[in-house]
N, C-alpha and C positions, 0 to 999 in steps of 0.2 A: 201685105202692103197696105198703107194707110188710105190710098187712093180710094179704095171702096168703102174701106171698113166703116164710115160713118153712116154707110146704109144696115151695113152687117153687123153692126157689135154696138154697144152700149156709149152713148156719146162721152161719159166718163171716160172710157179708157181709150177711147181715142183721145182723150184730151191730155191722159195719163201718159200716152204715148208720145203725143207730141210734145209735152215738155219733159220726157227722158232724151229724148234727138236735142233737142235744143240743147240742154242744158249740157251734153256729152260734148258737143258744138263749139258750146260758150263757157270750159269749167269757170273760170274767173268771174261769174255772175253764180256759182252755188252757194256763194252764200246770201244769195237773197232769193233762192230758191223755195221758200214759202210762201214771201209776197206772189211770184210769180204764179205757183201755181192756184192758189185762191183770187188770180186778178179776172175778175166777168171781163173787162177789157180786153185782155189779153186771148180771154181763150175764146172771146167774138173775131177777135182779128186771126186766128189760125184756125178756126172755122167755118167762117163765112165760106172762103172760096165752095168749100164743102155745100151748107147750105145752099147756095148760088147755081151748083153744078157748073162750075169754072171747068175749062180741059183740061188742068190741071190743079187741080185743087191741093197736092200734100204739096207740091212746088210754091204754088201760092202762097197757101197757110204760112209754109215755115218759112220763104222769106219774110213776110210781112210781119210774122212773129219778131225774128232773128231783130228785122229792124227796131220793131217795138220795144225791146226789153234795151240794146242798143241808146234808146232815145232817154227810155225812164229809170235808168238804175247806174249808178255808178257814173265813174268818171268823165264816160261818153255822153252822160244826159244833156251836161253843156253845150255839145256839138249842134245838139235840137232844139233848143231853147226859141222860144215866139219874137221874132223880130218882127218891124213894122214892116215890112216885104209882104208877109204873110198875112197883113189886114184886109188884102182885097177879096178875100172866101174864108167862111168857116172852113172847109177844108182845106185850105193852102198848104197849111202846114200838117197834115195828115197826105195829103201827098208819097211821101215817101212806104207809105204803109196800103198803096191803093193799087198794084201789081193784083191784075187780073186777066187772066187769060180768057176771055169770054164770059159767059153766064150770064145768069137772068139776073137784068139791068136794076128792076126793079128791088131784088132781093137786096143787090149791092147796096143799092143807095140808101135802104133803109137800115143796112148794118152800116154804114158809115154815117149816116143821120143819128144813133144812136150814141154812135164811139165820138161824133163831134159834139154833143150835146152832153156827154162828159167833160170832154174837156173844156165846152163854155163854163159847163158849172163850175169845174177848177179853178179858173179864173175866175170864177166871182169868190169862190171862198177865200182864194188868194190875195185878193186886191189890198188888202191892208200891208198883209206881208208883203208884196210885191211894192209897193210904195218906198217899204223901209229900206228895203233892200236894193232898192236901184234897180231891179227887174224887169221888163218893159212887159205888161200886162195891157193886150187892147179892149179892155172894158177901163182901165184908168185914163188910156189916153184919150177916149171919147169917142175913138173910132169903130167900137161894135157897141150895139143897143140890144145888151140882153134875153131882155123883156120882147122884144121881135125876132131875135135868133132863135129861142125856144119856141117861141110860134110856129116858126116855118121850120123848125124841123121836127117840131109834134105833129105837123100836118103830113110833112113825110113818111112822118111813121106810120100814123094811122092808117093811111093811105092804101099801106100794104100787109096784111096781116100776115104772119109768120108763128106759128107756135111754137117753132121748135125753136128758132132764135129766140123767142121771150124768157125757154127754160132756160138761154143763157144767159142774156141781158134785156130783160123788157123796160118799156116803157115807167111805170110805178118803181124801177128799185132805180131810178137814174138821181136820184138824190142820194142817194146810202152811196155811190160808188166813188171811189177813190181814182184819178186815173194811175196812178203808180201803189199803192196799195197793198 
């Protein structure tokens, strides 16, 4: 069972693992079944509960996953898309991906401090396309300030050190990442 195995086995193939269940789950997304498994995003949000020591952590993971890929692939990506609703928290709209059954508060918030500081950067790489396109991007509308969003959630980060989250997603690759990818 995958519940342990991220004490026990190689965090690769728990990772390997978790996205054969999903993908079994979800055939209708294998074909983007290699974005997926190369996404750092992806395989922090079906890990975390893991790192965290959630009460359940393979329940965690793979909803939060399920949702994830749900949000960034295919047809359903539109269902998730950034409305102004969603401007009053960098995580508002990660929400849907934040199913945690307990665990350590602090671990949480710095894997979700990560995963939101992806998707700010998104949005700035976006903002051009997002104009063209009619797309509601809250760094065009004026209502997030970048430049301060990264601050306070590099403070988050810092704040709580994590190794083994970093061999997934650290701090230094958060520019190289793609959040759909």
């Amino acid at each position: 069972m995958l519940q342990n195995a991220i004490l026990k086995q190689d965090e690769d193939q728990v990772w390997k693992e978790q996205c054969d269940q999903v993908l079994e789950y979800l055939p209708s997304y294998r074909n983007f079944e290699n974005r997926i498994r190369r996404n750092k995003v992806a395989r922090l949000i079906a890990q975390l509960p893991y790192l965290a020591g959630t009460e359940r952590p393979e329940r965690d993971g793979m909803s939060n996953l399920v949702i994830f890929i749900l949000s960034s692939y295919g047809s359903t990506k539109k269902l998730f898309r950034h409305v102004p609703e969603d401007d009053s928290s960098v995580f508002e709209r990660l929400k849907p991906i934040m199913n945690f059954t307990g665990g350590n508060e602090k671990i949480l918030d710095r894997g979700m401090s990560l995963i939101a500081m992806v998707l700010v950067n998104d949005y700035r790489r976006d903002m051009e396309e997002d104009l063209a396109t009619g797309h509601y991007n809250p760094l065009n509308s004026g209502r997030w300030n970048y430049e301060e969003i990264i601050r306070e959630l590099t403070d988050r980060i810092r704040a709580v050190p994590c190794p083994k989250m970093d061999r997934i997603l650290g701090l230094e690759s958060i520019p190289f990442v793609v959040w759909n990818s």
